[in-house]
N, C-alpha and C positions, 0 to 999 in steps of 0.2 A: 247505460248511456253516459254516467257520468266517465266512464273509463276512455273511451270513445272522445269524450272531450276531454280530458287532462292528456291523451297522445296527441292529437291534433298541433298543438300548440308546439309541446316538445319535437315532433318531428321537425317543424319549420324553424325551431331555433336551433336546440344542440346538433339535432341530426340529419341540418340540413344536406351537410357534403355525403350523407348515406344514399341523398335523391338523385347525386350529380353522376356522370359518366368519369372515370379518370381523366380525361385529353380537358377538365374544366379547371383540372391546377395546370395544365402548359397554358401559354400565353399564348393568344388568338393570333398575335400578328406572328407566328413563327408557325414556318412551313416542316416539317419532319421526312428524311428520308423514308419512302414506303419499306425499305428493303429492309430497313432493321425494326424490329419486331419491340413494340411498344410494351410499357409493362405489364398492360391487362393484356397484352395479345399471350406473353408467356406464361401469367398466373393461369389466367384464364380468370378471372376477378378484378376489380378496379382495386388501384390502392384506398387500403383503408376500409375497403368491404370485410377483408378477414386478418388476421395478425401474421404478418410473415414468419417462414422459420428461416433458419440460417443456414439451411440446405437449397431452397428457394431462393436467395439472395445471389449464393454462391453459384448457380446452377445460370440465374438472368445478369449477372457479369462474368460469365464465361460465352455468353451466347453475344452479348455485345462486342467481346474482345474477337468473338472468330467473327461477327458482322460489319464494325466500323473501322475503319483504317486509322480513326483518332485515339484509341482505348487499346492500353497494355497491361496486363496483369503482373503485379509484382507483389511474389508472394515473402513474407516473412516470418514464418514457422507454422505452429501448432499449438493450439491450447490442451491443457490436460487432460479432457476429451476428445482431444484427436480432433477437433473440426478445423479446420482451415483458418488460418489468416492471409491477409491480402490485402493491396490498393489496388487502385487504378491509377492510371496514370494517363492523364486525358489532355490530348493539345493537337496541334496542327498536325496534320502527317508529314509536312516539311520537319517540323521540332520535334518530334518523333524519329526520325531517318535519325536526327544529330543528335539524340538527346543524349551519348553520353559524353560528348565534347560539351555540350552545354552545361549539362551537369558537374562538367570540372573544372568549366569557365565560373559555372556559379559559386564554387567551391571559394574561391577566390577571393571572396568578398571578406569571408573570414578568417584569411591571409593578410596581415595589415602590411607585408611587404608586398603583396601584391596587386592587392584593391585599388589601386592611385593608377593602375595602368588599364582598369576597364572601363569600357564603353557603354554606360546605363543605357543613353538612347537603344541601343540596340539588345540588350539584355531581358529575356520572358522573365517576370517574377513568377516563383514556386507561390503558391498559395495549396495549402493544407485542408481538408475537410476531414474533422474527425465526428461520427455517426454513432452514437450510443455505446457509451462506456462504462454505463449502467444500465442491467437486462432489461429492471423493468421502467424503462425509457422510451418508450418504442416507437415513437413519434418519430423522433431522429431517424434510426436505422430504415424506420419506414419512408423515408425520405430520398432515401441515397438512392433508389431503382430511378425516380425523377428526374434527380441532377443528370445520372448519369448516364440516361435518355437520350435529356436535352441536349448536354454537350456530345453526344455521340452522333445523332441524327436528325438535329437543329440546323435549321439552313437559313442564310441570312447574314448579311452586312456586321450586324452588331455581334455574332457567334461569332464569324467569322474572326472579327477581331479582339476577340477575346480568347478564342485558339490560338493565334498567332502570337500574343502578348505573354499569356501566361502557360506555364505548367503549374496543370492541376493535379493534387493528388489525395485522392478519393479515399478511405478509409470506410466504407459501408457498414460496418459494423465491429469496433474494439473488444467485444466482450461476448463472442460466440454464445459461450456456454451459457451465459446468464440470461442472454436474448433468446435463448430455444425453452430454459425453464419457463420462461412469464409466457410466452409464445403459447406456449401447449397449456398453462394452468388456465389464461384466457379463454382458447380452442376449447378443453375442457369442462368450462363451465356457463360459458353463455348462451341464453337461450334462444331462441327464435326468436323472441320480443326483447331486444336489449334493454336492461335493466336499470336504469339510472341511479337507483336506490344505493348510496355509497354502503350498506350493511350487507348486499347482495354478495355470498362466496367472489362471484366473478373479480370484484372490486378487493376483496380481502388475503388474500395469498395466504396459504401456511408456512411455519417455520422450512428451511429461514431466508426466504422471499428470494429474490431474483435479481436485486442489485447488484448482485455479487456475482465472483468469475467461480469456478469447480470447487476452488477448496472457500470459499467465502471471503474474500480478501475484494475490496474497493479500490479497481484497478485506475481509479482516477486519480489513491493517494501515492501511487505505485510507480509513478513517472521517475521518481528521483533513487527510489531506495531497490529497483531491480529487483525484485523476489521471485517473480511471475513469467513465465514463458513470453503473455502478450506483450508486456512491457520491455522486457531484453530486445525482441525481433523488433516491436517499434518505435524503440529508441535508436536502437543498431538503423535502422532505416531512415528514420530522422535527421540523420548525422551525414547519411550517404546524399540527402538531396539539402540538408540546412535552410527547410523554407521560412518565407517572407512573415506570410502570412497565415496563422494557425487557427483554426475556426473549431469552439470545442461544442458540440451540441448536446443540451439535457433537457432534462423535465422537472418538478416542483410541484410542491404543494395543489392539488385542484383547487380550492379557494384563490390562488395566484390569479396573475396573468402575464405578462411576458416581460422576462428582465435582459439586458443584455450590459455589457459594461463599458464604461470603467468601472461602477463598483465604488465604494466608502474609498471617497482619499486619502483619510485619515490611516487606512488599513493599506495602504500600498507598503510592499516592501521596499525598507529604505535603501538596497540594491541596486533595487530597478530605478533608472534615470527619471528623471523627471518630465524632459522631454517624450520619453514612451506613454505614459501618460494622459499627456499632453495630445499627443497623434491618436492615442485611444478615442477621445472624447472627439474629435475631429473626423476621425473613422464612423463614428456611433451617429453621427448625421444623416448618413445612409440609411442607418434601419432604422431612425427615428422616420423619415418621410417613406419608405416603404410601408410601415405599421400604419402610418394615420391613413395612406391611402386604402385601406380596407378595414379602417375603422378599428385596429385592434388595440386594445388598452395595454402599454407599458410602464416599466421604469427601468433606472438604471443607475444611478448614486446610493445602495441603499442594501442592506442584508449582505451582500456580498463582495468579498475582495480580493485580494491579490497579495496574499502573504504568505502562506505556506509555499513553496518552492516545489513542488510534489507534484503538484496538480496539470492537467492540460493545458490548461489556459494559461497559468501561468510561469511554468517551466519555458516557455518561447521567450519570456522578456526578458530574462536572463541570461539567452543563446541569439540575442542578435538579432531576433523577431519580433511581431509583437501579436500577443495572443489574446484571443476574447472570448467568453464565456458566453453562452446560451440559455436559457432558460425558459423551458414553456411551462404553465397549468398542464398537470398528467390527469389527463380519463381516468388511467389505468384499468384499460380495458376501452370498451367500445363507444360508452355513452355515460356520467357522470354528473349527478347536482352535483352546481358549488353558491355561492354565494351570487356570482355572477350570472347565475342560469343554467342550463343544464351544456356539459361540455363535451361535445363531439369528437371521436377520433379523428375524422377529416379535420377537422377544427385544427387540432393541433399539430398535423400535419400542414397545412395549406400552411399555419402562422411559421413552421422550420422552413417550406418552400418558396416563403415568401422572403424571409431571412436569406437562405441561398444566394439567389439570383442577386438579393443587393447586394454581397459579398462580389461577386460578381464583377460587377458595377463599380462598387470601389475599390479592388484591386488594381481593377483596367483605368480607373481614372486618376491614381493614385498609384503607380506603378514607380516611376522614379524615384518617388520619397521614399516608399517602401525598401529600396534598393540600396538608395542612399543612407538609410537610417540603419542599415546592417554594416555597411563600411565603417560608419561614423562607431557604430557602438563599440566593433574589436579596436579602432586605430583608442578610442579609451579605454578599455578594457587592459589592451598589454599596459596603456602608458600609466597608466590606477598599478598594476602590480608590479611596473619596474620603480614607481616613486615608494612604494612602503617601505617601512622603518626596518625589514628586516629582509633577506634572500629568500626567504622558503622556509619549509618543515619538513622533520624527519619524521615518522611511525615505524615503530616495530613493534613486536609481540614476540619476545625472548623464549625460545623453545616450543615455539606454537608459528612454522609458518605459514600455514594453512590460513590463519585470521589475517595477519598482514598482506600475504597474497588475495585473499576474498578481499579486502577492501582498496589493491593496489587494482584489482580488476573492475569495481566500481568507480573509479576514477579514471581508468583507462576508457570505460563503457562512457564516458559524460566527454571524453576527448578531453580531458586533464593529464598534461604532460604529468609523468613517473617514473621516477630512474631507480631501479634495486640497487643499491648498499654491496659492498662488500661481507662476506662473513653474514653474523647475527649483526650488523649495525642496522638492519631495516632498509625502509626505500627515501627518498626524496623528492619533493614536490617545489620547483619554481616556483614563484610568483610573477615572476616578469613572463606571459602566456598568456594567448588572446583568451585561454577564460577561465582568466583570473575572478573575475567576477560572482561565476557559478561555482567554481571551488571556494570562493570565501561565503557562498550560501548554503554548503555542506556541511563548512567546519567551525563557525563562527558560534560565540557561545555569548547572545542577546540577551538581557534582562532588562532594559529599559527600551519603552514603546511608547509612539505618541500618543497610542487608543491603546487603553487594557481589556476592549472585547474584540473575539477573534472567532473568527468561523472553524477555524479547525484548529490542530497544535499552534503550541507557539514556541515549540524547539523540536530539532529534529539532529542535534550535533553530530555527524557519523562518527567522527573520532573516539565519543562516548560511547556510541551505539557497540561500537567492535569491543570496546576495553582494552586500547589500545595505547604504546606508549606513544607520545606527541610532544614534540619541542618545535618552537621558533629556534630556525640557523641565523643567525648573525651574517656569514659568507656561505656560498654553495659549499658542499665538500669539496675539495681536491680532485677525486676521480670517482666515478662510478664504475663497477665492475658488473657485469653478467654474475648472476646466481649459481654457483657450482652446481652442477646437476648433482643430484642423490648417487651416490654409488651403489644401492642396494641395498638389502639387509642380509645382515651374514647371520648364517646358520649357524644356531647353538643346540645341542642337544642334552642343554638343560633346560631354560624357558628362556621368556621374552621381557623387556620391562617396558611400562608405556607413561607418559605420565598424565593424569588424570585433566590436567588443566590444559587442553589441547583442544579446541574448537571441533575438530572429526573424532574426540578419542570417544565420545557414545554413540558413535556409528559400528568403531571397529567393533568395541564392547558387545553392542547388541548381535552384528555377524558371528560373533565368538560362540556366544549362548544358543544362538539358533539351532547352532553344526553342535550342539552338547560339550562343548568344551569348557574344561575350567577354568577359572577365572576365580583369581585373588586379590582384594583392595587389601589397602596399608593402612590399619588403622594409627600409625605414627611413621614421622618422617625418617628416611634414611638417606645416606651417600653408598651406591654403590659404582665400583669403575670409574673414579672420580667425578659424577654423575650427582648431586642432589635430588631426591625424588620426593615431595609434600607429603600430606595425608591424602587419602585416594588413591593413591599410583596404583598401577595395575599389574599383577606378576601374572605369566601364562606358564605355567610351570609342565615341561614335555617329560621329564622324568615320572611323573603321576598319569601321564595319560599316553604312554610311546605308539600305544596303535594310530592314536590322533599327528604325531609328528607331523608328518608328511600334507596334512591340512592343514596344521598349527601357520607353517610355516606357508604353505600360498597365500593363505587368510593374511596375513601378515604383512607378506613381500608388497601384495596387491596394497594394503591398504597404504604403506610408506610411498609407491609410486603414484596411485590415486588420491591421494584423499592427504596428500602432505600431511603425514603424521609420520614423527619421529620414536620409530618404535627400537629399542638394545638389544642387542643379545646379553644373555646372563652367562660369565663365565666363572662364579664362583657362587657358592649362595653365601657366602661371608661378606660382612659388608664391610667398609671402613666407617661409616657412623651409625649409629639408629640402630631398630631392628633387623638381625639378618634374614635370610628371606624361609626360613624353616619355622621363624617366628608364628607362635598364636597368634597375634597382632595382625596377621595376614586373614584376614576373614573370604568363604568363597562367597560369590556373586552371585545370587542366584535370577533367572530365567526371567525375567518380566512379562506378564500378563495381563494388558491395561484394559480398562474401560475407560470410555471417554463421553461423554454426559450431551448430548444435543439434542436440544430441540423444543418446543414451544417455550419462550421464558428467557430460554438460555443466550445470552450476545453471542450472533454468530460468529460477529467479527473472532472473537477471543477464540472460540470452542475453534475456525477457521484456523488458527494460527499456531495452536496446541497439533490441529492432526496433520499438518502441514509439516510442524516440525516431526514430526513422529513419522510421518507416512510417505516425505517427500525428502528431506531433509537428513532423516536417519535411517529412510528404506527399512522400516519396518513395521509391521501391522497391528492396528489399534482395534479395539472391539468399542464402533459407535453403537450408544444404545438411548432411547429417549427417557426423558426422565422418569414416566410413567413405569417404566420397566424395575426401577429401583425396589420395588415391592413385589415382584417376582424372581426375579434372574438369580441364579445361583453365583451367590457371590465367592462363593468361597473357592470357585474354579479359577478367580485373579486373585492377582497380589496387588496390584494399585486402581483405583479410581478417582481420576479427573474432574472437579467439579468447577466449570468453568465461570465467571459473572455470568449473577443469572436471580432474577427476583424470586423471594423466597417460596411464593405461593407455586413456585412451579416444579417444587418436589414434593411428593407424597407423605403426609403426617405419617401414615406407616410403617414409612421404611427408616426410622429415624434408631427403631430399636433393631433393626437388622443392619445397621451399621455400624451402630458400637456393637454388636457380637462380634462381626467380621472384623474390626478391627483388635478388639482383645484379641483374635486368635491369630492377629499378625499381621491386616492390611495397612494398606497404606495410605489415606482420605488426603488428597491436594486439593483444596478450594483456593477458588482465586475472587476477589472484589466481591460484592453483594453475596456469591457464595459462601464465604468465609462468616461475612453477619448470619446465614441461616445455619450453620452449625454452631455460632454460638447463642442464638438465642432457642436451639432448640435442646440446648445447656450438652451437648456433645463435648465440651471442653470450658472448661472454666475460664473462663477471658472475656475483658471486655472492650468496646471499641469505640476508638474516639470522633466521634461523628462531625460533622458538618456544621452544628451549633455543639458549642461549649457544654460537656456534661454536667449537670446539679452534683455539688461537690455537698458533704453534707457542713452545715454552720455557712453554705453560701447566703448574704444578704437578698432579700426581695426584693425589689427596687421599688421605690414611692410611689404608690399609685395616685398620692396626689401633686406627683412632681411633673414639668414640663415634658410632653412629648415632642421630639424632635420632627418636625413638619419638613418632608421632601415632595419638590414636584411631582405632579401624579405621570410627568412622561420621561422619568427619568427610572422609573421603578423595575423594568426590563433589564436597564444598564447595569443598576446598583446589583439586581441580582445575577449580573453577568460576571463581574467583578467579582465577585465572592466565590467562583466555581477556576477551579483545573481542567481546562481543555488538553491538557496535553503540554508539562514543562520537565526536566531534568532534575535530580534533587542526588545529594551524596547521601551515602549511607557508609553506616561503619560494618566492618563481616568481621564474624569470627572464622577468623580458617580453620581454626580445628573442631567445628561442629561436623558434621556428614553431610552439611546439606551445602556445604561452603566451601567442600572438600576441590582442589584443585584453582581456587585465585590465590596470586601470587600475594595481591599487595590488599592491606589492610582497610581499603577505603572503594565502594565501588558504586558506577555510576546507575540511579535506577530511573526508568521513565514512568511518569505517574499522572494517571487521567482519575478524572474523581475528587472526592476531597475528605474520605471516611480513612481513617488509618486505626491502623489497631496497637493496642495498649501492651507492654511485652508483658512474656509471662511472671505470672508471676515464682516461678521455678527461674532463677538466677543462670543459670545454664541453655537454657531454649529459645534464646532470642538469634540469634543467628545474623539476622540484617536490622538495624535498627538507623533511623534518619541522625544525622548528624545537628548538633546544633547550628550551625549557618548551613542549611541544606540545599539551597536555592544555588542548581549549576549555571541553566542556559532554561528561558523561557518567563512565564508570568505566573507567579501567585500571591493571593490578596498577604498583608500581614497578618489578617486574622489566620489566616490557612497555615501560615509560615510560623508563627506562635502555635498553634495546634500540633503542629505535624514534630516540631524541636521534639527529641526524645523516643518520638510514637516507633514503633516497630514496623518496618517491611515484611518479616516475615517471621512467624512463630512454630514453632514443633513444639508439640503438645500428646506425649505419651499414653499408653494407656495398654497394660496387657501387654501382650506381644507384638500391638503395632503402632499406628501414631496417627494422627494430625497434623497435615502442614497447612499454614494457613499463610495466602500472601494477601496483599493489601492492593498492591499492583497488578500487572500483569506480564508477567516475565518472557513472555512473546510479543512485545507488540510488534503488529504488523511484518511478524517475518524476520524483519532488519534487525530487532535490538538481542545484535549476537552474545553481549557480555553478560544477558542474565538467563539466555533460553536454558 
């Protein structure tokens, strides 16, 4: 009986929308054409009965586009799963016939020479609808069949003019892949009696959840730094329609309830205008009186902001639009206690559908401002970067164009004018450019902020990121020239020379090994063919392998026309400086056979970023194994394993002494951040690491325990320990180029990105420190002085011997997110 009564109550509250029919989220007063087929007509299920896939999604806006005369599909690639990306693009079937005159009329506005000759009255604003960006979001995406329902088969006065007024465009779902994983583990595990109980499987995901896109990457931080297939096509798309208005939709915490923004003033990026802002909080009237009228609890000043430059939301206020942020309480999954009561998936749906429609609403009522306020942002934007103190900036990367092109393409992707240089002189970037504004939120290198707590990074420098050369021009150059095309590589039929510090040259490398060819580093630098080569260079020597020539050389030719790498021919082995190339000092390379560490414990992000570069990036295959495995798997069939950030409790006490064997006998152990603590405290390498509080030094003083304690507000104690953590800033490091592991930077000083706030102690072997923090370490970003006194000195990265193989241990993480090319 009592079970009997404890569901009674929860059905009428959490689960109430599970009692309703779908047609009780469309709004009563709106008539729908019979002829296009509703969303429960094509599930065959009301939304929010079951968790859509994203073959489902993709399947009922193709059946809309071949039913309504208002709905076009506009596709924009393919995620690394191969599923589909797409909008819609939903308006009058008059603005439809025109849309792409429209479309280049709209273009316009972000032409400040030609913005002053159109006609707003008559101008549809673009309004943006982006649908779950994170898989397990679902609310959102389960949203998008609704909208784009209503605008398809809605009839009535108020559609009507809301067709006519605006193009919409639809985004149903940004993160296929991650919306099929949460989709199917839900499907998977709930039961006939949906489970509120947040400990229930249903509500729990395993390693490593569904946020994430294929390779685990947070394609919401992915807007600015391009890594990602979804982000290229829908940015590249972005660009082609420049809308008004960008709507980003998520989920939160189940204890929440509904945020939307502006968001912490204090945390706005000092970028973004003021007036945007401003319009934000004016905008946010709408969904404040849409929420109360169905009684739903919000906020909006508070947790979240608009300073990273990455993000959905707020990458628009920087392009001339203005973007806002979402946020529901997630079920995660069907039904959910929170503090509030128990929370229903229709719940969080109706609260997104409710959200929509007022988007809606002030669009259509708020149309000219919107329009207006994109004209006004480029007519300041060029006039901000024709007034600064200097012309422009030059970047190059001397003998690597591969890097300066990857970051001259990043620039070109954001609609940032770029002129290539003559020769090695690099490329050039204006400042006088309608967006000037988003190029100075790429390259700008911040340390001082009005608020020192931040939701996410608080430097993201790309200049740093690539390890790239960078000056302020004083005047433009003279002339720009077109980039000589390559002529080829000429055949030598002695070898090849590559040099090591070239952003592709562990691509060629790894292709090289694959086909069994050999392959020689320089353990010392030489000049050969008037040519300087560091440590690392690579010789491909065809007089030791002639069967191989005829490979040698396609492997090659390809790789100098793809993959811009500057590879020699060798016409003597005499060198004019250094060793010649017959030298011992020439060591072969042997074969790499990685392991790579994933799964419960392990940050996906990171382990994401490691296989990504290895699997995506260098095109070639890594052996994932879970951590569990580390106490069986025959290690001795690799040569390297990967141990990625990852809490200590989540590798096996047993496998501690089948690591040091495998490494006396030659491997090679990479741990990165918290990994790097559990091989030393599981005493694998003598080292120890400077933590987060000050280590007891021995003859340290006690402090008086009958001395005054320092009394702080009790609502300040969040802040205070917000302050004292690394979200994410830039810090200089000093390298030894001539260690192995530092083998190919040119210059003595390099830039590393650091989340966290444990760094480790160098070794104590004089020789093994390799990247160590410089004393003023602080490039671009935020850290406390206690952090910045800790870190003076601390080591980035230590190699630690033993036997025939080693230890490396970083502090960091030499991937992040993809983008940071100068330490991957």
């Amino acid at each position: 009986m009592k079970r009997y009564l404890y569901r009674i109550p929860l059905l009428l509250a959490g689960l109430a929308g599970t009692l309703v029919q779908a047609g009780s989220y469309l709004p009563s007063e709106v008539a729908y054409n019979p002829e296009i087929p509703s969303p429960a007509d094509y599930f065959g299920y009301a939304i929010g009965e079951r968790h859509l896939t994203h073959a489902e999604l993709v399947g009922y806006m193709k059946v809309l586009e071949e039913t309504s005369e208002r709905v076009r599909i506009l596709s924009y690639g393919e995620t690394h799963g191969q599923r589909p990306l797409m909008q819609l693009l939903i308006s009058s079937p008059k603005n439809l016939e025109n849309a792409e005159s429209l479309r280049q009329r709209h273009l316009q506005l972000s032409d400040p020479g030609k913005a002053g000759q159109l006609d707003l009255e008559e101008m549809p604003l673009v309004v943006n609808f982006n649908y779950g960006v994170h898989g397990n979001e679902p609310s959102a995406s389960n949203t998008a069949p609704l909208l784009a329902y209503h605008l398809a088969a809605g009839r009535g006065e108020a559609i009507e003019t809301q067709l006519d007024e605006l193009m919409i465009l639809l985004d149903p779902c940004l993160n296929p892949d991650g919306f099929d994983r949460f989709a199917h583990w839900v499907r998977n595990h709930v039961g006939r009696n949906p489970n509120p109980d947040p400990q229930t499987v249903e509500h729990r995901e395993d390693w490593p959840g569904s946020r994430t896109n294929y390779y685990y990457f947070d394609l919401n931080r992915d807007w600015m730094l391009l890594t990602q297939p979804e982000s290229k096509g829908r940015l590249a798309l972005f660009h082609e329609w420049m809308p008004n208005f960008v709507l980003d939709f998520h989920e939160m915490g189940t204890d929440s309830t509904y945020f939307f923004q502006p968001g912490v003033p204090e945390r706005t990026h000092p970028l973004i205008p003021q007036r945007i802002y401003a319009f934000t909080e004016k905008i946010s009237r709408y969904f404040a009186e849409a929420l109360d009228e169905t009684g739903t609890l919000y906020f909006s000043k508070e947790r979240f902001d608009d300073f990273y430059m990455g993000k959905g939301s707020t990458i628009p206020d920087l392009k001339g639009a203005v973007g806002i942020l979402f946020e529901q309480a997630s079920a995660r999954g069907h039904v959910q206690e929170s503090v509030n009561g128990p929370l229903g998936f229709r719940t969080a749906i109706r609260n997104q559908w409710t959200i929509s429609l007022s988007v809606l609403r002030a669009s259509t009522a708020l149309r000219e401002e919107f329009l207006a306020s994109m004209r006004t942002f480029f007519r300041e934007s060029l006039r901000e970067g024709a007034g600064a103190s200097f012309a422009g900036y030059r970047f190059a990367s001397p003998g690597d164009p591969a890097r300066a092109r990857e970051f001259a393409r990043i620039l070109e992707t954001h609609q940032i004018e770029v002129e290539p240089l003559s020769g090695e002189e690099g490329w050039y970037v204006p400042l006088e450019q309608p967006h000037y504004r988003y190029l100075q939120a790429l390259v700008e290198k911040r340390t001082e902020f009005e608020q020192d707590i931040f939701y996410d990074v608080t430097a993201w420098t790309l200049p740093l990121a690539y390890n790239l050369e960078w000056e302020e021009l004083p005047a433009a150059p003279r002339s720009g020239s077109a980039e000589t095309p390559s002529p080829g590589l000429e055949r030598s039929e002695l070898g090849y020379l590559l040099d090591w510090s070239q952003l592709n040259a562990p691509r060629v490398l790894l292709d090289l090994l694959e086909e069994d060819i050999r392959v020689k580093a320089a353990r010392q630098p030489f000049t050969a063919d008037g040519q300087a080569y560091p440590c690392g260079s690579l010789f491909i020597p065809v007089t030791l392998q002639p069967e191989a020539s005829g490979t040698i050389y396609d492997l090659l030719e390809m790789a100098s026309r793809q993959l811009d790498v500057v590879i020699r021919p060798v016409r003597t082995f005499l060198t004019e400086e250094g060793i010649d190339l017959g030298s011992g000092q020439f060591r072969n390379v042997t074969r790499p056979k990685i392991l790579l560490v994933g799964g419960r414990g392990v940050d996906a992000y990171e382990m994401g970023s490691i296989w990504h570069l290895l699997d995506v990036y260098h095109d070639y295959p890594v052996t994932v194994i879970r951590p569990a495995q580390l106490s069986s798997i025959r290690l001795s069939d690799y040569t390297a394993l990967i141990l990625p950030d990852a809490g200590g409790s989540s590798y096996p006490e047993e496998a501690t002494e089948r690591l040091e064997r495998w490494v006396k006998a030659g491997g090679s152990l990479i741990s990165l951040g918290r990994s790097s603590k559990w091989v030393i405290d599981r005493g694998l390498v003598d080292l120890a690491l400077v933590g987060a509080a000050p280590a007891e030094e021995e003859g340290t003083e006690e402090p008086d325990e009958g001395g005054p304690v320092e009394r702080r507000p009790f609502d300040e104690a969040s802040d205070d320990q917000a302050l004292e953590r690394i979200r994410g800033a830039i810090f200089k490091t000093a390298i030894d180029r001539s260690h192995p592991l530092a083998w190919g930077y040119r210059n003595s000083e390099l830039p590393v990105f650091v989340e966290g706030e444990s760094f480790l102690r160098p070794s104590a072997n004089p020789y093994q420190t390799p990247l160590a923090f410089t004393g003023e370490p602080l490039l671009a970003g935020y850290a406390s002085e206690k952090n910045l006194e800790r870190m003076t000195g601390a080591a980035a990265a230590v190699v630690e011997t033993d036997g025939r193989g080693a230890y490396i241990l970083f502090g960091h993480t030499p991937t992040f997110r993809a983008y940071w090319r100068g330490t991957e």
